[in-house]
C-alpha positions as CSV (number, residue, x, y, z in Angstrom):
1,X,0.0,0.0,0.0
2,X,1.3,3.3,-1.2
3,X,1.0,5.6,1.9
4,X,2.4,9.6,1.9
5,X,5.3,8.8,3.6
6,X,6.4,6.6,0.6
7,X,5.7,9.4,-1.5
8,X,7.2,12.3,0.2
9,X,10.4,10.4,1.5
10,X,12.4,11.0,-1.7
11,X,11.7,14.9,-1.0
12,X,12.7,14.9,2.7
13,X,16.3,13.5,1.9
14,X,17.4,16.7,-0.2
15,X,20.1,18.2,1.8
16,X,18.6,21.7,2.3
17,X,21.2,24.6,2.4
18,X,20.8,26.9,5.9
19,X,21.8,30.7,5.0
20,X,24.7,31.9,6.9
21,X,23.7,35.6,8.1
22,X,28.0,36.4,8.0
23,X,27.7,35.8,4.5
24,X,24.9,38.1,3.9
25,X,25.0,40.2,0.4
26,X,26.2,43.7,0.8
27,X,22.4,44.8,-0.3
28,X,21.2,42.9,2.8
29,X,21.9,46.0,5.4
30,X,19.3,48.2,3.4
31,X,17.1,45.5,2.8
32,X,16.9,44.3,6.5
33,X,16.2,48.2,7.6
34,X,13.6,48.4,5.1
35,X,12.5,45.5,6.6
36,X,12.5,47.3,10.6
37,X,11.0,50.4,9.2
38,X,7.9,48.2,8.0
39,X,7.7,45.8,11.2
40,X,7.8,49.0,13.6
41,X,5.1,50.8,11.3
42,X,2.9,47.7,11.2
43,X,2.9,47.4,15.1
44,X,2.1,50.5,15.1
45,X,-1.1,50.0,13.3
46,X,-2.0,47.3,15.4
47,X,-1.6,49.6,18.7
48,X,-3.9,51.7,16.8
49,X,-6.2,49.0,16.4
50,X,-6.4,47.9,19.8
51,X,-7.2,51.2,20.6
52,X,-9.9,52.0,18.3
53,X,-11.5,48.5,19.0
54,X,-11.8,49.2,22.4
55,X,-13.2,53.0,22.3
56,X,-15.5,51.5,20.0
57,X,-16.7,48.9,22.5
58,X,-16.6,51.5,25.2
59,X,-19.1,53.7,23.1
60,X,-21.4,50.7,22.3
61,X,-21.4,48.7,25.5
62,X,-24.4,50.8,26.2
63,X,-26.0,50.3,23.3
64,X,-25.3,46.3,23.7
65,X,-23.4,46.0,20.6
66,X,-20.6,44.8,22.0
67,X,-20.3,41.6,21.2
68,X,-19.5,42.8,17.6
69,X,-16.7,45.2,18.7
70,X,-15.5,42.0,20.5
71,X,-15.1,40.1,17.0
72,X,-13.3,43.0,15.5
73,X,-10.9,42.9,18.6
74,X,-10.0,39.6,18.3
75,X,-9.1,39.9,14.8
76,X,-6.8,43.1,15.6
77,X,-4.9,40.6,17.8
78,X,-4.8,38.0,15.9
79,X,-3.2,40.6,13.4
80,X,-1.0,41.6,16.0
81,X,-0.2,38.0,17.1
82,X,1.3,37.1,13.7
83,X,2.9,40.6,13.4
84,X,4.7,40.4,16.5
85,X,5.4,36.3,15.9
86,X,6.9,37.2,12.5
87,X,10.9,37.0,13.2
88,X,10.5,34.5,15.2
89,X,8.9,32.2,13.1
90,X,11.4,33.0,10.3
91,X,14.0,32.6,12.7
92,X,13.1,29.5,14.0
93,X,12.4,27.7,10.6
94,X,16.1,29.0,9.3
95,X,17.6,27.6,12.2
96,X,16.3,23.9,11.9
């Protein structure tokens, strides 16, 4: 019986190259401040978001529309979860 593991074994033994970061191109300095300019203005939309998210569910708690507001919040942290999660992820899956 042909099972995925059969399949997908001849893929998993390619010897995989891991990028040295001493080696790094001499473009790699602007592109890895472009890089910080954009991570700091992105978390900086997601403070905003938390912010607006919860005046907005201070002004409608007493309407009862909260619950809505509460949806909207969750996705600004989710946003800000993967943000924030980002390097590390990218870090993590260079390094194994």
């Amino acid at each position: 019986m042909l099972t995925l593991v059969h399949v997908l074994q001849p893929l998993l033994a390619v010897n995989v190259p891991t990028p040295n970061p001493k080696n790094a191109p001499e473009w790699a300095t602007g592109f890895t401040a472009m890089l910080s300019w954009v991570s700091w203005f992105a978390l900086g939309v997601c403070v905003l978001g938390v912010i607006i998210s919860g005046g907005a569910m201070a002004l409608a708690s007493r309407r009862g529309e909260g619950g809505e507001h509460a949806t909207r919040l969750g996705w600004v942290l989710m946003g800000c979860i993967v943000i924030g999660s980002s390097s590390g992820i990218v870090t993590a899956m260079l390094r194994a």
